[in-house]
C-alpha positions as CSV (number, residue, x, y, z in Angstrom):
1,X,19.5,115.1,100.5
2,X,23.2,116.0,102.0
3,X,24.1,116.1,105.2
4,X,27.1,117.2,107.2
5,X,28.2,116.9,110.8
6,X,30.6,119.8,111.3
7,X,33.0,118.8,114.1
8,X,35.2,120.8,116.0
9,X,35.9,122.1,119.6
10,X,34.7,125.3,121.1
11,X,35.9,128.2,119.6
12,X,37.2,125.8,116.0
13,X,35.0,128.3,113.4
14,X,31.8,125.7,113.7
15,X,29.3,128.4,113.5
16,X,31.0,130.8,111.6
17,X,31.8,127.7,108.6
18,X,28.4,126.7,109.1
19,X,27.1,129.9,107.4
20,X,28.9,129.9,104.6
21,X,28.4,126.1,104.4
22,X,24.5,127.0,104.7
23,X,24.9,129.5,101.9
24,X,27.0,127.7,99.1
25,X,25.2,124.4,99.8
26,X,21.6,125.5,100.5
27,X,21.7,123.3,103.4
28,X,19.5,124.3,107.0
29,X,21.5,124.5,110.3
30,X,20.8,122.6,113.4
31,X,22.8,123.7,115.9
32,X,22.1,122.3,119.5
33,X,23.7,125.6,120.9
34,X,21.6,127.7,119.3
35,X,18.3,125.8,119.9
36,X,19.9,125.4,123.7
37,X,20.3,129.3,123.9
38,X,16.7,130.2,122.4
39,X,15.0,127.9,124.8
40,X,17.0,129.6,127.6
41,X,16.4,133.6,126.1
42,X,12.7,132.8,126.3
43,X,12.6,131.2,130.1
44,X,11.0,127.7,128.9
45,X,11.1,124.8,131.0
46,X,13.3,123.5,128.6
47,X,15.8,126.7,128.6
48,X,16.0,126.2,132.7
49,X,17.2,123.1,132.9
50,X,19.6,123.6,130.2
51,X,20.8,126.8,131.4
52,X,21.4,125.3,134.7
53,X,23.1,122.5,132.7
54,X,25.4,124.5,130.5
55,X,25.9,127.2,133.8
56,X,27.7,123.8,135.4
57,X,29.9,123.8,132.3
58,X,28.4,119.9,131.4
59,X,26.8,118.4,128.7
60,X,22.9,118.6,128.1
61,X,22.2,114.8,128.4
62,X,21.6,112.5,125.2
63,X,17.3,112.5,125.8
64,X,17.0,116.4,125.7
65,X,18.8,117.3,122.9
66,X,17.8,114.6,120.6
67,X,14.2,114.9,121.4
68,X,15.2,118.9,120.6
69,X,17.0,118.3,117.7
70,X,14.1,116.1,116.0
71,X,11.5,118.5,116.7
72,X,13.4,121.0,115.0
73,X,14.4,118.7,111.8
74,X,11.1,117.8,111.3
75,X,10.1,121.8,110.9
76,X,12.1,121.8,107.5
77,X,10.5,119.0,105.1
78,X,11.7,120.2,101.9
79,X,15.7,120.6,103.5
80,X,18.1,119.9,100.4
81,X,19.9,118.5,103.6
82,X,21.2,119.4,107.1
83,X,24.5,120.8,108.7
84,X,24.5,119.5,112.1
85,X,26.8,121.8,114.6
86,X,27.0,120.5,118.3
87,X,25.7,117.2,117.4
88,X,26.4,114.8,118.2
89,X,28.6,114.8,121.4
90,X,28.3,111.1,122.6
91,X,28.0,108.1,120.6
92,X,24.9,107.5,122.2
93,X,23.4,110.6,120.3
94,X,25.5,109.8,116.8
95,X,23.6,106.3,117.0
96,X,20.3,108.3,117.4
97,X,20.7,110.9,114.6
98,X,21.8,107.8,112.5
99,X,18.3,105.9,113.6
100,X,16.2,109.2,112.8
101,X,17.9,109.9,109.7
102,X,17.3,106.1,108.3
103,X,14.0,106.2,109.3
104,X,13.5,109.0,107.1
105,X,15.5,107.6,104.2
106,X,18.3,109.5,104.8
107,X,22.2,109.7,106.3
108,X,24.9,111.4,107.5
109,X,26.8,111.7,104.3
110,X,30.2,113.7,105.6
111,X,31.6,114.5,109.4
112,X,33.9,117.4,108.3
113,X,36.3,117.7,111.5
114,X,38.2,121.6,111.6
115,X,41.5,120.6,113.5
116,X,42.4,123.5,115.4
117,X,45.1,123.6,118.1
118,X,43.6,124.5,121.6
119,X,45.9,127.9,121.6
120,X,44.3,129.5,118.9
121,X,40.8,128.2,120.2
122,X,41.6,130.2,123.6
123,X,42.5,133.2,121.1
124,X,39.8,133.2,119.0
125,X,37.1,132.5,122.1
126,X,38.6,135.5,124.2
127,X,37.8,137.4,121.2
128,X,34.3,136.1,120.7
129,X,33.5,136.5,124.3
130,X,34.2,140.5,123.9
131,X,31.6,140.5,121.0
132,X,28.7,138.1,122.2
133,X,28.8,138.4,125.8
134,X,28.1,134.4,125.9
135,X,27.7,133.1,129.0
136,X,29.5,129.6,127.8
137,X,32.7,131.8,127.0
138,X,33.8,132.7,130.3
139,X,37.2,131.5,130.8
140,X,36.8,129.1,133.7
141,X,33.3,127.8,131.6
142,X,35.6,127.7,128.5
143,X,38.1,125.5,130.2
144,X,35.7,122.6,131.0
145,X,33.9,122.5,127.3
146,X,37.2,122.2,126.0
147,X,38.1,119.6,128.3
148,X,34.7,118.0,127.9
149,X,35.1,117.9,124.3
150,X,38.9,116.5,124.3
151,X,38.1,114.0,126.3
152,X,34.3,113.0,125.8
153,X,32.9,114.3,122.7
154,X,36.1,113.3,120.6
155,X,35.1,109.6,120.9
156,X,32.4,110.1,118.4
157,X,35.0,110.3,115.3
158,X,35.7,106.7,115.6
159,X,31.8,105.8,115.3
160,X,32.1,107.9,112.1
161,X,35.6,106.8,110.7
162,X,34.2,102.8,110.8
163,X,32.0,104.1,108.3
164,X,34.4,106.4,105.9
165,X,32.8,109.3,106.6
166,X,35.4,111.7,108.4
167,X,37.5,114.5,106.5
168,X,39.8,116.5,108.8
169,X,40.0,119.9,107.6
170,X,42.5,122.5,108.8
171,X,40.8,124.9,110.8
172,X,43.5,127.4,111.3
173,X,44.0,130.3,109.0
174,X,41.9,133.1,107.2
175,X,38.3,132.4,107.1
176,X,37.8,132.3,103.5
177,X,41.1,129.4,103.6
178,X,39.4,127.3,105.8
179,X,36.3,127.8,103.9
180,X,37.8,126.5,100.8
181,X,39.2,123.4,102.6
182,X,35.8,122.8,103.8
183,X,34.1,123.0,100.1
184,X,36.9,120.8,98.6
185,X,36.1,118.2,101.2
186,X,32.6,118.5,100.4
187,X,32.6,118.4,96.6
188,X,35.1,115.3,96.9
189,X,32.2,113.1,98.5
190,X,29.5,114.9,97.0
């Protein structure tokens, strides 16, 4: 089993890497977003609190979304592996997905970071915001997940770099560019 942490700020290419990530590699996605925005589309107690959560522009706290993100890894047992995107955001949570993982004979075998300046993240999240109508994209939302993630959610790389695992890979560019950064970083530690 392989599994990757794709690490990035808002609006760095996570989800749209993720895919092809998904497809080349045969992985499964676990993205918190996603499992955060389903839960609030369907109105479950779950997707209240978050959406109240996320609507304050904050982080869903460590309990929620690991208890979330379990649930969901446990609905693929015959995964070739995992692409985690939005998770984790604290240390707190890296130390849990390590715990689960081990306790199912497994690990988090590459954190692939997509460095992208916070100019073209403004760019290329004003554009998505045209397109998906997300509530997270609003500009004044925007500006406090970027903050949050420059100067909370960064502090996870070190967890990861004390064990070798980080690759920084360019994130600005054509898609298909950044894509083939991402595999080359991938093949070199598969």
């Amino acid at each position: 089993m392989f599994n990757i942490v794709l690490f990035g700020p808002p609006g760095a290419g996570k989800g749209t890497q993720s895919e092809r990530l998904i497809e080349k590699y045969n992985l499964v996605h676990l993205s918190t977003g996603d499992m955060f925005r389903l839960h609030i589309s369907q109105d479950t107690e779950l997707g209240l609190k978050v959406k109240k959560i996320i609507a304050d522009g904050l982080l869903v706290p460590d309990s929620i979304t690991i208890d979330m993100l379990e649930e969901e890894a446990q609905k693929y047992p015959d995964a070739k592996g995992f692409i985690f995107d939005g998770f984790p955001r604290t240390v707190a949570q890296a130390e849990a997905l390590d715990a689960y993982l081990e306790s199912k004979g497994q690990k988090i075998n590459s954190v692939l970071r997509l460095d992208v300046n916070q100019d073209v993240i403004k760019e290329r999240i004003a554009e998505r915001s045209k397109i998906s109508g997300r509530a997270d994209d609003d500009a004044e939302k925007l500006l406090k997940r970027i903050d949050e993630y420059f100067n909370k959610t960064i502090h996870v790389l070190p967890y990861y770099e004390a064990q070798g695992k980080v690759t920084t890979v360019n994130g600005i560019g054509a898609i298909d560019e950044v894509s083939e950064r991402l595999y080359a970083a991938i093949d070199a530690v598969k």
